[in-house]
ZAMARGU-4260 file (C-alpha; in steps of 0.2 Angstrom, whole numbers, plus 5000, padded with zeros to 4 digits):
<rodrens>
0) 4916/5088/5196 | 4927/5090/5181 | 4918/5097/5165 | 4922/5096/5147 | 4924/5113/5137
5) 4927/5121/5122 | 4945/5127/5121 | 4946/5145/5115 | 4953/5147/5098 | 4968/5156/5103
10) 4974/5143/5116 | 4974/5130/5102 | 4981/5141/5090 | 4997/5141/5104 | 4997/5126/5106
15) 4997/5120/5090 | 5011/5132/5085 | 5021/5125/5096 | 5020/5106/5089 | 5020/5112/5072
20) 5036/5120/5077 | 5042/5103/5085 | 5037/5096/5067 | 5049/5108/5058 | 5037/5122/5056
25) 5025/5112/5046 | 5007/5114/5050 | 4997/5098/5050 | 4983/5110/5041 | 4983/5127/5037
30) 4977/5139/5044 | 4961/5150/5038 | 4948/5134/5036 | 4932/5135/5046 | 4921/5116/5046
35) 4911/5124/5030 | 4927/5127/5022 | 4935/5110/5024 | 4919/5102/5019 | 4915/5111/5004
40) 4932/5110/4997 | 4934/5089/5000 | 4915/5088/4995 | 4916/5099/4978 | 4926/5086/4973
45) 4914/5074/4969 | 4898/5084/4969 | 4900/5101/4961 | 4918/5104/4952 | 4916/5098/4934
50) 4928/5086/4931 | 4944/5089/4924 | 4949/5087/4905 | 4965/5078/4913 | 4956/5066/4923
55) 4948/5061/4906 | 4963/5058/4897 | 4973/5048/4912 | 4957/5037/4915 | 4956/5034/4895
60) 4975/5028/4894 | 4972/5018/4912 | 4957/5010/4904 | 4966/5006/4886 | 4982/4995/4897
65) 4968/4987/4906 | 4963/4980/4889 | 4978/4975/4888 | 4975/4964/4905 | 4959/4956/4899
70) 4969/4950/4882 | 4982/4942/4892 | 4969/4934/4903 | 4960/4929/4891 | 4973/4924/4878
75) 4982/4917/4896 | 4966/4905/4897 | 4964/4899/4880 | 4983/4891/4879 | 4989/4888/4895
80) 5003/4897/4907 | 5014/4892/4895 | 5012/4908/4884 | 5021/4914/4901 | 5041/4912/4901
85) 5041/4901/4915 | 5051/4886/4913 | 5063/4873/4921 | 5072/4879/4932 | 5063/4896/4933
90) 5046/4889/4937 | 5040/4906/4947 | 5045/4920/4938 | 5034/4940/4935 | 5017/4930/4941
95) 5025/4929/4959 | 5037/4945/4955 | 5020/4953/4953 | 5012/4945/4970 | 5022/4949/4981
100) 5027/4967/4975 | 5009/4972/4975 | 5004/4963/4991 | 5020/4977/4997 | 5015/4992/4990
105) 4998/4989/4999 | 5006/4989/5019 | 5006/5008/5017 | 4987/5010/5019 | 4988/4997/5034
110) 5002/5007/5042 | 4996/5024/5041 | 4977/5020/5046 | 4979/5008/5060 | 4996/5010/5067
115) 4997/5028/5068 | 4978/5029/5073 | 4982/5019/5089 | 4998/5031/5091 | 4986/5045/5091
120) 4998/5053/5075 | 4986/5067/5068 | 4996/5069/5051 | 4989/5051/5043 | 4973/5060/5042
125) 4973/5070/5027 | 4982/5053/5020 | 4973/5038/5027 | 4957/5038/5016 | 4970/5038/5000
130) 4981/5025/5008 | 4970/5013/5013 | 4959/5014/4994 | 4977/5010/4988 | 4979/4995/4999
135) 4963/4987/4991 | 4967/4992/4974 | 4987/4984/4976 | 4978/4969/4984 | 4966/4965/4970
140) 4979/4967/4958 | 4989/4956/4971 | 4978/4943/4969 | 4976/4941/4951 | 4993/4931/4949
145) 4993/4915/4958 | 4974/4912/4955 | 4979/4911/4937 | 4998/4904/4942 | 4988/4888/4946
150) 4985/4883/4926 | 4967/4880/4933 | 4959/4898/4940 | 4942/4890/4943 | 4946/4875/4955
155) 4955/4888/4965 | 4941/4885/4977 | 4949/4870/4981 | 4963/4879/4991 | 4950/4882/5004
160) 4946/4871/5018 | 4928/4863/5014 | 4917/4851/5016 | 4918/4840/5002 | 4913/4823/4993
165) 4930/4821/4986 | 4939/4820/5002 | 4950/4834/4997 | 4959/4845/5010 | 4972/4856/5007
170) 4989/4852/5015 | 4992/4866/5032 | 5009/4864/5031 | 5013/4873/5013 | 5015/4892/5016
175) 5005/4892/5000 | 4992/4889/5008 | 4995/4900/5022 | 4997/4914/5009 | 4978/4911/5004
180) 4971/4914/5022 | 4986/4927/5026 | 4981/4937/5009 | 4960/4936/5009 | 4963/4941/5029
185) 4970/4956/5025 | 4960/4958/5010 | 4943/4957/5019 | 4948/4969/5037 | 4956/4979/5025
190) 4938/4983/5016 | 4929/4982/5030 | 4940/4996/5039 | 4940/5008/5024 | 4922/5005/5024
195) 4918/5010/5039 | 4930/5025/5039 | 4919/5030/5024 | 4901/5030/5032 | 4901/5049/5042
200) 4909/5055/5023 | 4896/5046/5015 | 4881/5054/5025 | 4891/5072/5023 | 4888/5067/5002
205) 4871/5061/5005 | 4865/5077/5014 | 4875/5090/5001 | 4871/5079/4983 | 4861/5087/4971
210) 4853/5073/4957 | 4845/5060/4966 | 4853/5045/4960 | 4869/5052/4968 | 4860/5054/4984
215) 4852/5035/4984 | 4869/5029/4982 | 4876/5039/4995 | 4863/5035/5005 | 4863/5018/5004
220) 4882/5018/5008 | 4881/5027/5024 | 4867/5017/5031 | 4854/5028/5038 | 4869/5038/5048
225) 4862/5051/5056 | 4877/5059/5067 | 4869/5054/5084 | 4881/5051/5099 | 4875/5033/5099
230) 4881/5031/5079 | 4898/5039/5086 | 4901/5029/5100 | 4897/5013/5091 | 4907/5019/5075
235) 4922/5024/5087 | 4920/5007/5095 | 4922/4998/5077 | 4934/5009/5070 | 4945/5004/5083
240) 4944/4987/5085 | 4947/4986/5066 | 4963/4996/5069 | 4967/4984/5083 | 4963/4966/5071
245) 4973/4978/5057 | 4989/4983/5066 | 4995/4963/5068 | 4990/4961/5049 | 5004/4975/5043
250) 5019/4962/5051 | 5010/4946/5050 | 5003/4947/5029 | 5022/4948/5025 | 5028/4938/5034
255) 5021/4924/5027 | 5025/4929/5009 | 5042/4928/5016 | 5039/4909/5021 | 5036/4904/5004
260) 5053/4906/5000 | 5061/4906/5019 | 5054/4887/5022 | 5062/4879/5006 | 5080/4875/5003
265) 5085/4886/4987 | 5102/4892/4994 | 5095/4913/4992 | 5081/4909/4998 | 5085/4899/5015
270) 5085/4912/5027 | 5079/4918/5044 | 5082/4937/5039 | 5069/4938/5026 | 5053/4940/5038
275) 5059/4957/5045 | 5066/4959/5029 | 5049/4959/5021 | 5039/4967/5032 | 5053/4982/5030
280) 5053/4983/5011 | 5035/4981/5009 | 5031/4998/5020 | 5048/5005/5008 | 5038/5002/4994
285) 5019/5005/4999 | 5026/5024/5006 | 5036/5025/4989 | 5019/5022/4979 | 5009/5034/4991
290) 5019/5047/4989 | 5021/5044/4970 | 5001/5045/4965 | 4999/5060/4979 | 5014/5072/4976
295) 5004/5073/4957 | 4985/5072/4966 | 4990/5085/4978 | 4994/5100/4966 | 4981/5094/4950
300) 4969/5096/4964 | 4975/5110/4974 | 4975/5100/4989 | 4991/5109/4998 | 4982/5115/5012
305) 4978/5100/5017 | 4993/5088/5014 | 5005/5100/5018 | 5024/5098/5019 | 5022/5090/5034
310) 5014/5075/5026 | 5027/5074/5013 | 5041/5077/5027 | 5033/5061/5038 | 5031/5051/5022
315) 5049/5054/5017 | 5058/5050/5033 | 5047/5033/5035 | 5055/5028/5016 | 5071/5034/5025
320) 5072/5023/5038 | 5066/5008/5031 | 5075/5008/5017 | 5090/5009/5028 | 5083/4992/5036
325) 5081/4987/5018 | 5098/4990/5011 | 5104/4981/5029 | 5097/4965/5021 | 5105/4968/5005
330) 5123/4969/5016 | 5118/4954/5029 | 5113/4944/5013 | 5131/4945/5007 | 5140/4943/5024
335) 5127/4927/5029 | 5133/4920/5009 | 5153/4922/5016 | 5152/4920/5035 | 5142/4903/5031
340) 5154/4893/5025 | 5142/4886/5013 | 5148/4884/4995 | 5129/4884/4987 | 5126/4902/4997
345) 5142/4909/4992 | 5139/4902/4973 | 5123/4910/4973 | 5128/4927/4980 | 5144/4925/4968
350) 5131/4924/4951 | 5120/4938/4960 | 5133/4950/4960 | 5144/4944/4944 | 5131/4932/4936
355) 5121/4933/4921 | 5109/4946/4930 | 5123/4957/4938 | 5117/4973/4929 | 5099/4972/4939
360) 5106/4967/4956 | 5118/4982/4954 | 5102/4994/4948 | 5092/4988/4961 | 5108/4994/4974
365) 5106/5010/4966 | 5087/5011/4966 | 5085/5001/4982 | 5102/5008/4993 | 5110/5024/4986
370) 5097/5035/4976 | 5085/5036/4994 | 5101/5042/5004 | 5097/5059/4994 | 5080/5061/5009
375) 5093/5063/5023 | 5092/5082/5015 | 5078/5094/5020 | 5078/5101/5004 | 5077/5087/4994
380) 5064/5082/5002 | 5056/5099/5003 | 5057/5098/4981 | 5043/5088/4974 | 5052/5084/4957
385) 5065/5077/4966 | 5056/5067/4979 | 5043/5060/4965 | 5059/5055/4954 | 5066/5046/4971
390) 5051/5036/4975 | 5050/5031/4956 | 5068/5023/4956 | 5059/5015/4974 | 5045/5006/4964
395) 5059/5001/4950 | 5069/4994/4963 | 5058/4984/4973 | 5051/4976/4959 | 5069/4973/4953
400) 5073/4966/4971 | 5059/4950/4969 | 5063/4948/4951 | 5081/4944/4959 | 5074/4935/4975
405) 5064/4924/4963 | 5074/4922/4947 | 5089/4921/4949 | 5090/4911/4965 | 5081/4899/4953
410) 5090/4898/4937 | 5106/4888/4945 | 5099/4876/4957 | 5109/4861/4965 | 5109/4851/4947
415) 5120/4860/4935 | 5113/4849/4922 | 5095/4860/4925 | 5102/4878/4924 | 5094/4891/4913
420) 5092/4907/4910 | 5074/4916/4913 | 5066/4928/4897 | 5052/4937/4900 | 5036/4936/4885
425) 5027/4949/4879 | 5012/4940/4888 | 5022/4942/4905 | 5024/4960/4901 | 5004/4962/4894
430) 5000/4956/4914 | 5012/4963/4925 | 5009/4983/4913 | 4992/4977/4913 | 4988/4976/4932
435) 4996/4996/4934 | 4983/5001/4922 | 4970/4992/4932 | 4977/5000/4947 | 4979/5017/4941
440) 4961/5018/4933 | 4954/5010/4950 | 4964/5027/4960 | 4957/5038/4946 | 4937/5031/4948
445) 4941/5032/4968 | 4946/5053/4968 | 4930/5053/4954 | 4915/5048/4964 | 4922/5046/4984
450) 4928/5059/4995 | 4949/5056/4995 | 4952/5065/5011 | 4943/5060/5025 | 4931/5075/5032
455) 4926/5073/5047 | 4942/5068/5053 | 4950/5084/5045 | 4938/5094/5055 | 4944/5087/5070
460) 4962/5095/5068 | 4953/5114/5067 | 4955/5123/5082 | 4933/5125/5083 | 4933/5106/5086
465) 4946/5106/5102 | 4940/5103/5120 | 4949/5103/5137 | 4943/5097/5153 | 4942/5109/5167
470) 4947/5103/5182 | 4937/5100/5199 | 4934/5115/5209 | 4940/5114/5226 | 4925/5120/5238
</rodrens>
């Protein structure tokens, strides 16, 4: 019979210099941590490390723009969304700017814990915890916009299918409608697989907290784990099945964001390109935000041993190739306008590129197209001043690329006797500024009182915690 062992320390130490030398000589640790040492330092974190100075002073500014947020809702919800500068023609403007942005940058966290969990890819681990906390935080910022874009945030309820005296249902064939079950989906597994990913950490704090308000609450998080091989098995066993439900979410969520603007007729709008198209730019922009809070997390914390350059290297080539995919569209948008025949498409693409907004479509080519050429060098990628500055002008252009989806198919429609021009109002700006401050506080309250990096799974990459299987004896 063949029998499990442990692999001795220096047969995993080849090995694994071999792959990190397949992986450009980048280690997916480093070396020199024990299971003591990697526990301590993720655990200190919350428990033990007094907390920064800095972290006072970014959470205070985060917090002040989030006032900011609750004055425009407020102020929002006391006149109406016409304190917005929506108007005819340009009836959707930064509230679904701002949807569908956020609703991107949070594919990241999807992508790196599910996909690359069922590829078996060890370098998400050090990242998944923080991708996927992301994910939540961009999704609740996410949603936010068209509950209030409705004029009436609480008859939202309404959107759902119910039971109800007033014989109202809501109509299946609007994609807006699809976007409710398509974004609270997402939402929901989204928690619930970041929840469960949490529980093993969670009894880890429990065990190691000091004041005992900090150990209820840990305690009550991980739910009387106690490590046993049935609470791994039956942990494993959800983990990955939400992985699985997960995995279709990351192409499907997009997806139909894109139909709310594929399924109409708009001439910019009207086009089978945009579901890939989507998808692409929304893991472009989820990896451009990851690695724009974590290149400054990773050196105020001192967390290089653990997201090594290896981490930053994947992160980089993934922006790499889908934004290649990304600035495809951009060039297939413009040959479909030509090769069309169609006077409205080519009008359309004529005003986008010469029109009253020129100046943004040209800056988003710069953000969006040329700037991220600059990762196709290793040492580019290998400087973190430069890398952070690339996936800045990412997040610029992104948003700069709904804001021309949106706006400025809209402003000329078929009628020339309805064409205007869209100005955005200070109470646009207090939302859109508003929900980055509720974002950023919500990242700094996550790296405060929850363990960022996953430990138990970062255990798992030491060479203590390999096994081989011998094999059968021949008698």
């Amino acid at each position: 019979m063949s029998s499990v062992t442990q692999e001795h320390p220096h047969e995993t130490v080849a090995r694994q210099a071999t792959a990190d030398h397949l992986n450009g000589g980048y280690p997916v640790i480093e070396p020199g941590h024990s299971f003591a040492s990697v526990t301590d330092k993720i655990s200190s974190i919350v428990l033990t490390r007094r907390t920064p100075l800095g972290w006072f002073i970014g959470f205070a500014m985060a917090f002040a723009v989030v006032q900011l947020l609750m004055l425009s809702i407020a102020w929002l919800l006391l006149n109406g969304i016409g304190v917005w500068g929506n108007n005819v023609p340009v009836g959707w403007a930064f509230d679904i700017i701002n949807f569908v942005w956020w609703i991107g940058i949070g594919h990241a966290g999807t992508l790196i814990s599910a996909i690359l969990l069922l590829f078996r890819q060890d370098w998400r681990t050090s990242i998944n915890r923080f991708a996927e906390a992301m994910t939540l935080f961009a999704v609740a910022c996410a949603g936010i916009f068209p509950a209030l874009h409705t004029g009436r945030p609480w008859l939202d309820y309404w959107l759902f299918p119910y039971p109800n005296t007033m014989g109202l249902w809501p109509n299946f064939r609007s994609p807006l409608i699809w976007d409710v079950f398509a974004v609270s989906t997402y939402g929901t597994v989204s928690a619930l697989f970041w929840f469960v990913g949490l529980i093993p950490d969670l009894a880890t704090m429990r065990d190691r907290a000091r004041h005992w308000f900090t150990r209820t609450a840990f305690g009550l998080g991980a739910m009387g784990w106690r490590g046993s091989a049935r609470h791994w098995h039956r942990y494993e066993t959800a983990y990955l099945i939400l992985a699985g439900l997960s995995t279709p979410l990351v192409l499907s969520v997009h997806t139909i964001v894109s139909f709310d603007f594929a399924v109409s007729i708009v001439p910019g709008w009207h086009a089978t390109i945009f579901p890939p198209y989507f998808v692409a730019g929304a893991i472009y922009a989820g990896f451009a935000m990851v690695l724009t809070l974590l290149i400054p997390i990773r050196r105020f914390y001192g967390l290089k041993d653990f997201i090594t350059m290896r981490h930053i290297h994947n992160c980089a080539k993934v922006m790499l190739a889908t934004g290649l995919i990304v600035f495809y569209g951009y060039v297939m948008e413009a040959f479909f306008a030509w090769y069309s025949s169609n006077r409205y498409e080519r009008a359309m693409m004529y005003d986008r590129i010469t029109g009253d907004y020129w100046f943004l479509y040209w800056l988003l080519i710069l953000c969006n197209g040329i700037v991220p050429q600059l990762l196709w060098s290793k040492r580019v990628r290998e400087n973190m001043f430069v890398l952070f500055g690339i996936c800045m002008f990412i997040n610029v252009g992104m948003w700069l690329e709904r804001f021309m989806i949106i706006v400025q198919s809209l402003h000329k429609d078929y009628l020339v006797s309805s064409w205007g021009n869209y100005s955005p109002r200070f109470w646009d700006f207090g939302m859109f500024f508003g929900t980055i401050g509720l974002f950023v506080a919500l990242i700094f309250l996550f790296i405060r009182v929850l363990p960022m990096i996953s430990i138990f799974e970062m255990r798992t990459l030491l060479p203590e915690a390999k096994v081989k299987e011998e094999q059968p004896s021949q008698v």
